[in-house]
N, C-alpha and C positions, 0 to 999 in steps of 0.2 A: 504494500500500500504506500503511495506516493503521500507526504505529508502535504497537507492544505492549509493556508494560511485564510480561516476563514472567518473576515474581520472586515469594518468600515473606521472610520474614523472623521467625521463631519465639526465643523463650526457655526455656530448658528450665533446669530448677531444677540437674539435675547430669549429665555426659557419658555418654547413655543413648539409642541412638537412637529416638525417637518411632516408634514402631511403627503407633499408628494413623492417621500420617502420609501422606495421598493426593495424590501427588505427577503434576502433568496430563503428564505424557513419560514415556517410557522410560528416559530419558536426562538425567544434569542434572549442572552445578558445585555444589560446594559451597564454601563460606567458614564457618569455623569462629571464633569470637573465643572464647576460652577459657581460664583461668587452669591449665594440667593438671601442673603441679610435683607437685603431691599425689597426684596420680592413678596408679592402677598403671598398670602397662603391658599386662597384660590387660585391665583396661578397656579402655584406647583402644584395643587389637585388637579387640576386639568391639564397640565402634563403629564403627570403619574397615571392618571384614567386612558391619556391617549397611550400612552405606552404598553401599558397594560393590556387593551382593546387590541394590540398591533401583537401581542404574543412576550411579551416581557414574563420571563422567568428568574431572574436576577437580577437582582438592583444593587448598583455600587456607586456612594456620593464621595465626593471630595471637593473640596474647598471652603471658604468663608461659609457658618454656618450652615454646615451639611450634613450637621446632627440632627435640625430641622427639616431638611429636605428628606432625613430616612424618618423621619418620625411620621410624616405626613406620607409619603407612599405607602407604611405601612397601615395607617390609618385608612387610607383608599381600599386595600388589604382586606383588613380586617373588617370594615366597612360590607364588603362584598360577603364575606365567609358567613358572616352572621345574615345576611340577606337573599340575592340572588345568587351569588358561584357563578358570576358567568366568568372568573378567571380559575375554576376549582380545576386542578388536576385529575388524570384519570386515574389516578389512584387515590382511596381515601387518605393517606400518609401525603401525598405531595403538597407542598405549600411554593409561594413564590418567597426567595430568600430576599432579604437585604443586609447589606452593611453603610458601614459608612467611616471615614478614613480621614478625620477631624488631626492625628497627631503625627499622619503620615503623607512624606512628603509625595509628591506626584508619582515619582519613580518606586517608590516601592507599594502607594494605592495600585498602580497599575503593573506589577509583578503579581500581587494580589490577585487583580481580578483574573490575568492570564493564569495564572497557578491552582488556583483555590476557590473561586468560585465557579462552585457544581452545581449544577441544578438537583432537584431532590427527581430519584428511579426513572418517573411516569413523565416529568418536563426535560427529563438528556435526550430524550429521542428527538430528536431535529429542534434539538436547542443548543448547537453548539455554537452558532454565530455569533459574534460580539460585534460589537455596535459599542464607540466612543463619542458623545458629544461636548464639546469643548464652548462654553457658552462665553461668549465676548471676551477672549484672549488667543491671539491664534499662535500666541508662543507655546500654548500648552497643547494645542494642535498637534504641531510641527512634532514636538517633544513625545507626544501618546504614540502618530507617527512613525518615527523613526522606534522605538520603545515597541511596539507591534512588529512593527518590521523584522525587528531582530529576535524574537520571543520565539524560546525553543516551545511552541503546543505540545503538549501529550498528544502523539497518536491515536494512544486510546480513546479521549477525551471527543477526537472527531468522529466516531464509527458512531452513525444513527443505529440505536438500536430500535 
């Protein structure tokens, strides 16, 4: 099996999910670097919903207060679980993970996300794409990038099960 480097990496001017965004799975990680202190917190419910809606299985924040960024997607989350499920896994164990990367710096949030974030059994089948958005900094772009680029994947990690 030829490895595949199965990853995007986007810039968006301010925290707004890409809508014309065509993303190759059903399924996929997200890594957010993001400065969202300023930001409402309805916005970043309705970024977390679009993303979620679009097949989001793993969520990773990092930058200026993006301890409130994981707190509010997970609230989106949990939101659902107790209501409708229309992001429930097909297994009753599956849940969509998050973290969030407040004391680490860019380079090792995104060794992280490459490394160690797994989707839980019933979400790794055709969720191993990643998806980086870099919100109004395009040095952190550049840097996720090249950081991608060189990123030994797990083999394993790519096989749809």
């Amino acid at each position: 099996m030829t490895e595949s480097k199965d990853f995007a990496v986007i810039q968006l001017s301010n925290l707004c999910w890409p809508t014309a965004l065509e993303l190759p799975s059903k399924r996929f990680r997200l890594f957010v670097a993001a400065e969202v202190s300023p930001i409402s917190a309805d916005v970043i419910s309705e970024f977390a919903a679009a993303a979620l809606n679009s097949g989001m299985v793993y969520f990773c924040a990092w930058g200026c207060d993006c301890e409130r960024f994981h707190d509010i997607v997970d609230e989106a989350i949990v939101e659902d679980e107790l209501g409708e499920r229309r992001w429930a896994g097909p297994n009753a164990d599956d849940t969509i993970m998050t973290t969030w990367h407040a004391r680490d710096s860019l380079a090792e949030a995104l060794d992280f996300f490459v490394t160690c974030a797994m989707p839980t059994a019933g979400f790794k089948a055709d969720g191993s794409f990643r998806l980086v958005i870099c919100v109004g900094n395009s040095d952190w772009a550049e840097i996720a990038k090249r950081f991608l680029d060189s990123a030994p994947f797990d083999p394993f990690d790519l096989v749809n099960e």
